[in-house]
C-alpha positions in Angstrom: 15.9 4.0 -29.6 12.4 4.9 -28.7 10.5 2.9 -26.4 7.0 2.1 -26.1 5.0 1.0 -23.0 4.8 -2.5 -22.4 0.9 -3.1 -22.7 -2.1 -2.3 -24.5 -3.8 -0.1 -22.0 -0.7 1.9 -21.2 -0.1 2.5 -24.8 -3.5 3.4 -25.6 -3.0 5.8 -22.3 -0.1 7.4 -23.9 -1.4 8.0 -27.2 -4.3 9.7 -26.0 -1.7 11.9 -24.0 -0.2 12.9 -27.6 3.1 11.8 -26.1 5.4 12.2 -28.8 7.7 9.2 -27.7 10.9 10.3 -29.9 11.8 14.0 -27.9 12.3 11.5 -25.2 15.7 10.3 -23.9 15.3 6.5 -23.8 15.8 7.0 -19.9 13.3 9.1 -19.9 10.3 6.9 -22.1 11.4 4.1 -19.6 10.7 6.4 -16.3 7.3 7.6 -18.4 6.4 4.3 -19.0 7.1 3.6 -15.7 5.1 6.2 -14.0 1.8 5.2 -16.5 2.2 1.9 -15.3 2.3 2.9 -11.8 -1.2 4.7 -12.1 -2.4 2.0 -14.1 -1.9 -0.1 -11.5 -3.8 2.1 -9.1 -7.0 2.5 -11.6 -6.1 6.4 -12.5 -6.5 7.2 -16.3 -3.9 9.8 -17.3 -5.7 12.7 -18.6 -2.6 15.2 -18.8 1.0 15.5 -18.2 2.4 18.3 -16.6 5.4 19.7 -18.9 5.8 22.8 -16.7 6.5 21.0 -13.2 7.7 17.5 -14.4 11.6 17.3 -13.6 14.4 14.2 -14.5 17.6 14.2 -13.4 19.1 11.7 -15.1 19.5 8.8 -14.7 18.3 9.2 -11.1 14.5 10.1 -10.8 11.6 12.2 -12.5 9.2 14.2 -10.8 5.8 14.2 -12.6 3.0 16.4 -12.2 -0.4 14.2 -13.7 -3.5 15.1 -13.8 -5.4 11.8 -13.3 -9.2 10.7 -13.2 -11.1 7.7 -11.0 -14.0 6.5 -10.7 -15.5 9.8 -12.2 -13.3 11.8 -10.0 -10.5 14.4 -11.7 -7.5 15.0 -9.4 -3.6 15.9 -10.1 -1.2 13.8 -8.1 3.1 14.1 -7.8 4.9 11.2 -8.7 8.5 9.9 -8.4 10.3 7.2 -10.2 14.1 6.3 -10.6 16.3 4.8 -8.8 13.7 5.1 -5.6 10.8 3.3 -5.2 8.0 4.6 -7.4 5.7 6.7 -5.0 2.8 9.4 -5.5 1.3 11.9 -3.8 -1.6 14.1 -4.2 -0.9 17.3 -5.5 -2.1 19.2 -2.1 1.3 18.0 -0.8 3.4 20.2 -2.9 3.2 23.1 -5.0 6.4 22.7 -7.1 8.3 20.1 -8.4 11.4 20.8 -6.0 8.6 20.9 -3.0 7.4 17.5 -4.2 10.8 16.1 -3.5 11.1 17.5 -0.2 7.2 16.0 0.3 8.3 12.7 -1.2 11.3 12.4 1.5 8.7 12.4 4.4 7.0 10.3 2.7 9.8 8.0 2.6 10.6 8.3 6.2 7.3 7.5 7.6 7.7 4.2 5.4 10.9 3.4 7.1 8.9 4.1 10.2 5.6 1.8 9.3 8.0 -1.2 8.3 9.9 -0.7 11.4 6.8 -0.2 13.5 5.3 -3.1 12.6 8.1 -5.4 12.9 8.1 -4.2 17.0 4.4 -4.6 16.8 5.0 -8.4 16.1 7.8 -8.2 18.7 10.2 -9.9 16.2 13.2 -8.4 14.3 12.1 -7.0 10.7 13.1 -9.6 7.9 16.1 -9.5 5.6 13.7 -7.9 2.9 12.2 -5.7 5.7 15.4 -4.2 6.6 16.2 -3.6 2.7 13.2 -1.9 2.0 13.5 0.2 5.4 17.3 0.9 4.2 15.7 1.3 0.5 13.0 4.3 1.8 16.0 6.0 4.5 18.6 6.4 1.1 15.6 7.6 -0.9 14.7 10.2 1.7 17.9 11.2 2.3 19.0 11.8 -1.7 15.8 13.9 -2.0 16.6 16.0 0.8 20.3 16.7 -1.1 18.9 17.7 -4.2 16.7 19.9 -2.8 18.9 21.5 -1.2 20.7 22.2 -4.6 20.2 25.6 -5.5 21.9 25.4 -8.9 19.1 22.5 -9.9 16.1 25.2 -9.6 17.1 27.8 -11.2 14.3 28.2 -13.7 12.3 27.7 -10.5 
């Protein structure tokens, strides 16, 4: 089955991409679709995808590497998506895919540490939904740390 993104603008996003939707797992078009959305949502136009340093391990996550313009301003960012929260990062951070999962577990910490932070700001215990997204980012940083560690996963590296 071949899925296509969900809306107008992202499907008019891909096709300029010349994403040829079929070589894609249907895992993999729903994490794709998921990751256009995500810039979408932050006003970045896809110009390219990266097929030499996007990764998917799945049915866990996939790394992409975009190349992404705003507000007249070209720039290539890292992106997760999976079973994670969706998250990005600007190229800068990392110069590899495997890198960008090590970059992406800080990233996921100092969430953890913001939500925490500003329940004791507040001087009030964090909310059930706090304490699931604080658990949510922990898990995420953790699992990125273990595959990076996982030699066998980089080899083409």
């Amino acid at each position: 089955m071949v899925l296509e993104p969900a809306n107008n603008s992202t499907l008019t996003q891909s096709n300029q991409l010349n994403i040829d939707w079929t070589l894609l797992s249907e895992w993999e078009a729903e994490q794709l679709q998921l990751a256009l959305s995500y810039c979408e949502r932050h006003s970045w136009h896809v110009l390219a995808v990266s097929d030499e340093q996007t990764r998917t391990l799945e049915p866990a996550l996939s790394v992409w590497q975009f190349t992404v313009n705003q507000h007249s301003t070209t720039k290539r960012i890292w992106l997760i998506s999976g079973d994670l929260p969706t998250l990005s990062l600007p190229f800068k951070a990392a110069a590899t895919a495997r890198e960008a999962l090590l970059a992406f577990s800080r990233q996921y910490l100092f969430l953890a540490r913001q939500l925490k932070q500003a329940a004791q700001a507040e001087n009030k215990q964090p909310s059930d939904e706090v304490k699931l997204r604080m658990q949510e980012n922990v898990k995420a940083a953790a699992d990125l740390l273990v595959l990076y560690h996982e030699n066998e996963l980089w080899l083409e590296e």
